[in-house]
N, C-alpha and C positions, 0 to 999 in steps of 0.2 A: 504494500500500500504506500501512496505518498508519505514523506513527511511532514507532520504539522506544519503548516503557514508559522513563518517565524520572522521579523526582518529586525537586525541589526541597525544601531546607530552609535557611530564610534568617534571620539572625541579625541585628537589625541592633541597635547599643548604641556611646554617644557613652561614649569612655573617657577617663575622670578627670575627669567632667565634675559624674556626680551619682551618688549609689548610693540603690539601689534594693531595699529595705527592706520585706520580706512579715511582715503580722503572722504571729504564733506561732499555730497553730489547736490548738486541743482537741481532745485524745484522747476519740471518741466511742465505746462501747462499740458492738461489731458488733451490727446485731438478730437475733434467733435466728431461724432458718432454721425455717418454718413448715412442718410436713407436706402435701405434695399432699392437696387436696380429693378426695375420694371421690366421681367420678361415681355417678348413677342410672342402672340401667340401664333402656335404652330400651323403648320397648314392641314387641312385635311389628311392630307396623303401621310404629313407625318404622325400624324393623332392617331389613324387608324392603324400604323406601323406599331406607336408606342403603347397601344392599348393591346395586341396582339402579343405583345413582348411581357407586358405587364401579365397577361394569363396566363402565359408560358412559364414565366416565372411561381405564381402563386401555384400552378401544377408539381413545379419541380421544389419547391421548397414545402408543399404535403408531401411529397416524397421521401423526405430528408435528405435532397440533394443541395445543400445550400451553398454549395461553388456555383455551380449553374446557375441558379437561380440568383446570386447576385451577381450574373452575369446577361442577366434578361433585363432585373431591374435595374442596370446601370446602361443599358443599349432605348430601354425606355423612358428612362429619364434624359438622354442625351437626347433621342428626339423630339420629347414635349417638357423641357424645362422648368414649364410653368406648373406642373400638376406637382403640388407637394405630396401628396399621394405616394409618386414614383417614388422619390425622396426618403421616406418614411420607410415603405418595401427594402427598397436599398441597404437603409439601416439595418434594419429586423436581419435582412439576408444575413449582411456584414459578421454582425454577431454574433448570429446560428455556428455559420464558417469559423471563424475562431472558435465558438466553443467546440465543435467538433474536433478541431486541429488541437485542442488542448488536450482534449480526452485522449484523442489517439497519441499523442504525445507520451501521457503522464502512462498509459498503456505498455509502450517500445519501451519508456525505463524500467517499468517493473519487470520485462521480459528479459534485461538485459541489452537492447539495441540500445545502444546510448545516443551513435553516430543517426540514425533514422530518428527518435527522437529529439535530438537538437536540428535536425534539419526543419521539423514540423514547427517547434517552438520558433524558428527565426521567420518560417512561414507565417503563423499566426503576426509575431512582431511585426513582420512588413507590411502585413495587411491592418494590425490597430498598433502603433506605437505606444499610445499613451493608453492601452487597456492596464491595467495593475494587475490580472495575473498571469498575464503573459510575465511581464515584468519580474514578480513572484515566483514562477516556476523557471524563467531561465536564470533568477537567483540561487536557489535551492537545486538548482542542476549542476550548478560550478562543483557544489561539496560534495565530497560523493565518500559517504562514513561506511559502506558497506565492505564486508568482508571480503577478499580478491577484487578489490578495486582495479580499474584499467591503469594502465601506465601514464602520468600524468595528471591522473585526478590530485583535486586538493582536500585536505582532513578540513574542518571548523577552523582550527590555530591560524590554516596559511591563508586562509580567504579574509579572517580577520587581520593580518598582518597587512596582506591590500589594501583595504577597503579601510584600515587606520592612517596607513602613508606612514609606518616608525621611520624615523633618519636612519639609516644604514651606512655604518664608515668604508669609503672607498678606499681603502691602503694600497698601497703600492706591494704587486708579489712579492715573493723572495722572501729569503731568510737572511737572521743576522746576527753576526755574536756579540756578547759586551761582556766587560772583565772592569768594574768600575768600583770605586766605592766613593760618598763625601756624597752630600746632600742630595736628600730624596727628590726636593725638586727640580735640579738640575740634568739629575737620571731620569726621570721623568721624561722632562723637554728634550735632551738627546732620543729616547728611547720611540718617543711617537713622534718624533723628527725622522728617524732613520725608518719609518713606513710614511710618511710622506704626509701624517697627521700634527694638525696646530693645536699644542694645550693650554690654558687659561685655566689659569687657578682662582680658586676662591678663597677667600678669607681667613675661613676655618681649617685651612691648613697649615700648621706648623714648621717648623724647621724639624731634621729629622735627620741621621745620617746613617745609609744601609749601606752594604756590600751586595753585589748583581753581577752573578758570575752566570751565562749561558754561551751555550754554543750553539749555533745554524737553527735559530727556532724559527717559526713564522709569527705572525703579527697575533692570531689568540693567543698563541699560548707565552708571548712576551708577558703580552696585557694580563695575561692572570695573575702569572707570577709574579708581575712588577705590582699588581695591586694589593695582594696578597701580604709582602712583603712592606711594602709603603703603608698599609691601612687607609684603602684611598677606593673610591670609585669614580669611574667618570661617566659622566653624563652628555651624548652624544649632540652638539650645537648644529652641527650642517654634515656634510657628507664628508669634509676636512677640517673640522674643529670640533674637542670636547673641549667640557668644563670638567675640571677636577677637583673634587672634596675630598676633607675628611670622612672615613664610611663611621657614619653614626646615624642612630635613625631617624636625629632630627634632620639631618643634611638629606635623606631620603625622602623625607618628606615632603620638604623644601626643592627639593630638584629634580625627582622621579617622576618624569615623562607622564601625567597618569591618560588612562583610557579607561571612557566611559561607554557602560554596552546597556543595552535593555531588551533585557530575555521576557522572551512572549511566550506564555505557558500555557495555553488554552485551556480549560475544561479542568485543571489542578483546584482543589479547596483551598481556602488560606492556610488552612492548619500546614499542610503541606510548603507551600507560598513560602512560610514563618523558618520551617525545618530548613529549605533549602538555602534563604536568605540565612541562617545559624551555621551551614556547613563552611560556606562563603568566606564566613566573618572567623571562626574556631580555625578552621582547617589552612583559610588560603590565606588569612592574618586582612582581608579588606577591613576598611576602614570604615567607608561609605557606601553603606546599602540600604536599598529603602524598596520595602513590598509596595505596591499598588495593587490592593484587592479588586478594585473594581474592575481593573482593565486586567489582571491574570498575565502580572510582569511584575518585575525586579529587574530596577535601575539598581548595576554595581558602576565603584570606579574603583580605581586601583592602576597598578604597574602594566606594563602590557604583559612580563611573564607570568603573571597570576592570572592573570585573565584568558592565556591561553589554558593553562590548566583550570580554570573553570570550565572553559568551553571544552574540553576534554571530558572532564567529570559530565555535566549535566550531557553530551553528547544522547543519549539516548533518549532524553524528554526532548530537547532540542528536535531533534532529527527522526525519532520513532523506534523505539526499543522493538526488543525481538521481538515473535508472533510464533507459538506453538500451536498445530491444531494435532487433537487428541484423538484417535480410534478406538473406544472403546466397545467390544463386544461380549452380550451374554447369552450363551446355550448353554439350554435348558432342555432336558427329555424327561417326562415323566408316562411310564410304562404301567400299566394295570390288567391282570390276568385271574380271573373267576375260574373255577371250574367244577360243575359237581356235579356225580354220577352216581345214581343206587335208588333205593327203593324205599319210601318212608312206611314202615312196619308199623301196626297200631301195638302200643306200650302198657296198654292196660286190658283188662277185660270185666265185664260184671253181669250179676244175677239178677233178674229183677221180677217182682210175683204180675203176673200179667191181668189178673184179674183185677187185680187191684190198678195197677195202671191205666186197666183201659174204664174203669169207675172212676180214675180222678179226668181222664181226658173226657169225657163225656159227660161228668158233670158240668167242667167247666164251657162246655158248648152246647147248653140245652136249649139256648134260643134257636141260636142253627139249625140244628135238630127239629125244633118246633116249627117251624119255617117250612124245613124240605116237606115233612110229613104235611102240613096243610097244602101246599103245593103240588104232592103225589106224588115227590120226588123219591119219596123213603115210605115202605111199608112193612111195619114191626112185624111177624108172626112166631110163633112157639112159645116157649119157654123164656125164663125172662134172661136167663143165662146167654140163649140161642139169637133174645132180644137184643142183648149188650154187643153180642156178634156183630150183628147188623148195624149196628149204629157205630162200632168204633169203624165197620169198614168202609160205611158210608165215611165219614169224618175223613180217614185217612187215604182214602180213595180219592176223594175231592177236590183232596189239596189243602185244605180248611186249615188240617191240623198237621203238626209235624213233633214227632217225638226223636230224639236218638236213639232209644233203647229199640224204637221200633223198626228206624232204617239201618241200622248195625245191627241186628239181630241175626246171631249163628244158627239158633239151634233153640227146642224147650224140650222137657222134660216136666213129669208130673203129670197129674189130669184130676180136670173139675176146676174146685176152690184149689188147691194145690198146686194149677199148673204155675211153673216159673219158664222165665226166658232168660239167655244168655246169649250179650253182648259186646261189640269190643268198645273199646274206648274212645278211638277215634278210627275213619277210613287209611286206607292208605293208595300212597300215590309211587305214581316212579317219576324219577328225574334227568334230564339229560339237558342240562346248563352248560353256557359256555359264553361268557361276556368278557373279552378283551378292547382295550384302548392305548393308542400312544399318542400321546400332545410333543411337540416339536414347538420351543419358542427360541424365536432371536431376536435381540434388544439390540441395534448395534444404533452407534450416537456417535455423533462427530461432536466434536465440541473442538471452537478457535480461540484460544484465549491468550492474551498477551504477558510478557515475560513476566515473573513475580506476584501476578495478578491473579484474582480468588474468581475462578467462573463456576457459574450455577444453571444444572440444568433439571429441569423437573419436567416428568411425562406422567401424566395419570389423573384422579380426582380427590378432590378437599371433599371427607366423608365426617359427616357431622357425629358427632357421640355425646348424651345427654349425662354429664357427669351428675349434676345434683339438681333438684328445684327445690324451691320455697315459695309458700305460701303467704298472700296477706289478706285479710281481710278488709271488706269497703265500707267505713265508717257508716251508720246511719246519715250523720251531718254532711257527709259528700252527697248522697244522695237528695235530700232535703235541697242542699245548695244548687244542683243538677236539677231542680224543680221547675226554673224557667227559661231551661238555654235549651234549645233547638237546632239541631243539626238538619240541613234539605227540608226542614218540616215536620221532621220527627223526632218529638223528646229526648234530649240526652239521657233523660234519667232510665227511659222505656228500655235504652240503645243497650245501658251498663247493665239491667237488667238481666235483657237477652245474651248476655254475654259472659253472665256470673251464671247463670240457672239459679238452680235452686243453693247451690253449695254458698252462693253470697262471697265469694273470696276469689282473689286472682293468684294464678298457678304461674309465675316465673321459672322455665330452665334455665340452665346452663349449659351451654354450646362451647366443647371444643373441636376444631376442624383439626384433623388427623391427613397428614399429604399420605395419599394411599398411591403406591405405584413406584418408579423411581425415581431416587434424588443422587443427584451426581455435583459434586463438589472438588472440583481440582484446582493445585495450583503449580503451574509447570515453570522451569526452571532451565534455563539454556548453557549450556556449560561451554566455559572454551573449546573444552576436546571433540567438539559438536554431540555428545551427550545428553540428553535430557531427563532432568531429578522431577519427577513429581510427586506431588504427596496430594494422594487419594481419598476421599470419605466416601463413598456407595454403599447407598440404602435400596431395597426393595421389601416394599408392605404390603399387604394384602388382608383382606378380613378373612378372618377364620372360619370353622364350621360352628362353634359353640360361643355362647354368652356368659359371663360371668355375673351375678346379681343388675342381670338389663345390658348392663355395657357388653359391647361384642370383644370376643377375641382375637386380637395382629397376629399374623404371622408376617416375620421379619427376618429380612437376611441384611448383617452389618459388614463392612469392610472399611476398613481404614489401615494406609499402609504409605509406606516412601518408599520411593523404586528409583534406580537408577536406569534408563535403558540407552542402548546404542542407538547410534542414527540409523535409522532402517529397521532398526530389529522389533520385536516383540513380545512383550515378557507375559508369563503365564501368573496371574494376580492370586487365585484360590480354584481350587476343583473340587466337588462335595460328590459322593456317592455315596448313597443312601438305597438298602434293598429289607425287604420285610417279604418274609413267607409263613404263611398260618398254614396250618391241616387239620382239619377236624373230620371226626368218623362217629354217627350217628346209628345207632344198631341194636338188638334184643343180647343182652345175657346171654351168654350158651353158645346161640349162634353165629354171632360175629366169633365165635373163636373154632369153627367146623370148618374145614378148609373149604375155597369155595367160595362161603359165605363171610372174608372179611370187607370190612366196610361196608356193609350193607347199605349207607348214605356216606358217601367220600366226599367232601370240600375242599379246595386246594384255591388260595387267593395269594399271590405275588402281586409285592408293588415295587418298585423300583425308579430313582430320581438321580439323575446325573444334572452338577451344575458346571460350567465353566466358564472363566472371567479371564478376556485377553486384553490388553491394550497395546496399541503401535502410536508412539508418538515421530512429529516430522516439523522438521523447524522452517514454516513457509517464508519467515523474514528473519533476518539473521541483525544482531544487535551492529554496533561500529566496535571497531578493533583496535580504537586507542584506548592506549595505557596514560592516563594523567599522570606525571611523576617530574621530580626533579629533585636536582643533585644537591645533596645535602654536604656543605664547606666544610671537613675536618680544620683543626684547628692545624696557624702553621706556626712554628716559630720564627722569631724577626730578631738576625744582629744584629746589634745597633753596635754603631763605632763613636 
């Protein structure tokens, strides 16, 4: 992706050095503001040319051809001048055109064409000079912070070093030796004499006498050592003049070149704002910094080399820090396998006196009874014994009535008052089940989230759960007071009424929303070695089969972890398998144990759950690959004579 819109503004001015003195200019009288010329109007022949062009235009620019097209509206306004209309068109094209040429522009860089998109940015430039982001973008195209930069690009530090104008000393090449001793400033004046530099001392510099013994050095590394030695810096006046002080910090103060930048930080909070402006001040020793909350910038000033290592440091808010996008995948299989075979055998058996049975069931249906026989449905004859015959077999014949003892019935025994019957307890069945299922799930989630940063992703629904309610009840005096307020036309009080019932009390729950489904929480981490560290939270919830006291039961799978993985590769996060087999066998005493006859009802139910959790992560934008750093001055020691 681009990086943030950012623009610099860099000050640079040697203080107490020289002042800098604008002549006074002359009040010029404004020229008077000329009346627009008065087109002619066009002829026929050209009206009807430029009104032709004019639709050809607005055709090709629905198109989103907007070269063309402002290339109709500008053939049309050439030939009727006067229609502002054309004019207008023109515009509209103009800037379609550019923004096209930007797009594709800012497109070729993110590709890597750099050469095709600066070619497009100088197109747009030539067609609007004074648009600002053309301007903008062939800013941000100079710097180029990205990792395997081409040959030639410049970091933050070198575009700042331009675009401030520092004095740079022209010294003359070559090397030179000197074997000297007797005052510092003397060595000095020889020493940036013999590279072709004028020095100018300042005040605060003392008399001093060293010894300056080199051979064949070049013009840095004189300069250090002689500064080193002398306790001196110089401060650069033209391309062949320093000033030279005493090094102390108020002479740094007093004479260090400063540069002034202001970092635009878009979309950052102040708290943030505050930290960076602290690291500024702690770290790079600035003096003068100051946030600007509103505009989402920090005005520093300072030295120019602190300022390049700031621009170093914030490089990646600057310019657009890395971008990881994450692969995360979950499989899922869960298996279920039923199976049962055999015969359900009845487990019981009983006796029962059938005389008597068949006297309670016909008692209890003597309306029925009384019914059929008026009807002619039912005709008693015999005996009353031979009576009761008839009438249980009406009854059970019918359908009317239904006993167990009498459709389980094996067998009786006995006769008269004495007969008994014998039956089983329950029927029996056979069985030949066979219920199998497999569920196959894949969860697979992209997530792009930028370096260091916490992204959040949720797939599923917010399921409500009624943790507790209370109860209140509604004053009589509420209701009294609700005596003459009218809601549409109908009494408030009738409304509270119908809305309490009878109970007279209002029933408040309590709602908590439960994320059911997944929650994915990362935070990735780009490592030099092109590596990336993430530290993972993955939740998946689901409601359960059962409820506890109302409330339902989660079922929940957690993971939290910190992985390291390769570029390209992918690492295995958790794998879960999970296998359950039940057997049950259903059968009579005795005969479940006669070969043959085992399991005479056989169940067999396997479950089985595989889970698996991958991720591949891929670094889409790669951080800048400076190192902010600088050389920290061991102490040296100094002979004095």
């Amino acid at each position: 992706m681009p990086s943030p819109a950012h623009r610099r503004i860099i000050t640079t001015a040697a203080l107490a050095l020289c002042t800098l003195t604008l002549p006074a200019q002359e009040a010029t009288p404004e020229p008077q503001q000329q009346p627009a010329a008065i087109q002619p109007p066009a002829s026929p022949r050209n009206a009807r040319a430029a009104s032709n062009a004019y639709l050809t235009g607005a055709r090709q620019l629905a198109a989103n051809d907007a070269a063309a097209a402002q290339n109709s509206f500008a053939r049309a306004l050439s030939l009727d001048p006067g229609k502002t209309d054309y004019a207008l068109s023109l515009a509209v094209a103009k800037e379609h055109h550019v923004t096209a040429l930007i797009q594709s522009a800012a497109k070729a860089r993110l590709l890597g064409h750099t050469a095709e998109a600066d070619r497009l940015f100088a197109e747009a430039r030539e067609l609007d000079p004074d648009n600002l982001i053309v301007t903008q973008h062939l800013d941000q195209g100079s710097i180029n912070l990205a990792i395997g930069e081409e040959p030639g690009a410049t970091n933050a530090s070198d575009a700042i070093s331009r675009l401030a104008g520092p004095i740079r000393l022209a010294s003359t090449p070559g090397t030179h030796s000197f074997h000297r001793r007797g005052d510092a400033q003397e060595l000095i004046r020889e020493v940036y004499t013999a590279y072709g530099i004028r020095p100018t001392f300042d005040p605060s510099l003392t008399a001093r006498a060293i010894r300056f013994d080199l051979d064949d050095v070049d013009f840095p590394t004189a300069i250090r050592v002689l500064n080193q030695m002398a306790d001196v810096f110089a401060t650069p006046l033209d391309t062949h003049s320093v000033l030279i002080a005493r090094d102390t910090q108020e002479n740094h103060d007093r004479l260090t070149p400063q540069v002034e930048e202001t970092f635009y930080l878009p979309g950052l909070p102040t708290e943030q704002l505050t930290e960076l402006s602290n690291v500024a001040k702690n770290i790079y020793d600035l003096k003068q910094v100051a946030v600007q909350a509103s505009g989402s910038r920090i005005v520093m000033r300072g030295s120019e080399d602190a300022m390049k290592l700031v621009n170093a440091t914030f490089a990646d808010l600057l310019d657009g820090g890395a971008e990881v996008m994450l692969q995360i995948r979950l499989y899922e299989v869960d298996k279920s396998h039923i199976r049962r075979v055999g015969a359900d055998l009845p487990t019981s058996i009983g006796a029962f006196s059938i005389a008597a049975e068949a006297q309670s069931i016909v008692s209890a249906n003597q309306s029925i009874l009384q019914q059929a026989i008026a009807a002619g449905y039912l005709t008693l004859t015999g005996s009353p014994l031979h009576q009761l015959e008839q009438e249980l077999g009406f009854l059970l014949g019918s359908g009317l009535v239904s006993a167990s003892q009498v459709s389980n019935l094996i067998g009786y025994f006995g006769g008269g008052l004495t007969l008994a019957g014998v039956f089983l307890g329950s029927g029996a069945s056979f069985n030949a089940l066979l219920n199998s299922s497999e569920i196959h799930l894949l969860d697979e989630v992209q997530l792009r989230v930028a370096d260091n940063q916490l992204g959040t992703f949720r797939s599923g629904t917010r399921y409500p759960i009624t943790t507790s309610t209370y109860s209140s009840s509604v004053s009589s005096a509420l209701t009294s007071a609700l005596a003459g307020v009218k809601i549409n036309g109908t009494p408030a009080s009738a409304l509270l009424s119908q809305y309490l019932g009878s109970s007279n009390s209002l029933t408040v729950p309590q709602i908590q929303y439960e994320d059911l489904g997944l929650t994915l929480k990362a935070t990735p981490q780009a490592l030099k070695s092109g590596d990336v560290h993430v530290h993972l939270d993955l939740k998946v919830e689901a409601l359960g089969a059962g409820s506890l006291n109302g409330i339902p039961v989660l079922n929940q799978r957690t993971l939290t972890s910190d992985i390291t993985v390769p570029m390209g590769g992918t690492a295995l996060l958790a794998s879960e398998v999970s296998s359950m087999e039940q057997h049950s066998i259903e059968g009579l005493p005795g005969l479940s144990e006669i070969p043959g006859f085992q399991g005479t009802d056989k169940s067999v139910e396997k479950d089985s759950g595989e889970l698996l959790i991958t991720i591949t992560p891929a670094i889409v934008r790669r951080r800048s690959s400076i190192i902010a750093s600088r050389r920290l001055v061991a102490n040296v020691s100094v002979v004095e004579q």
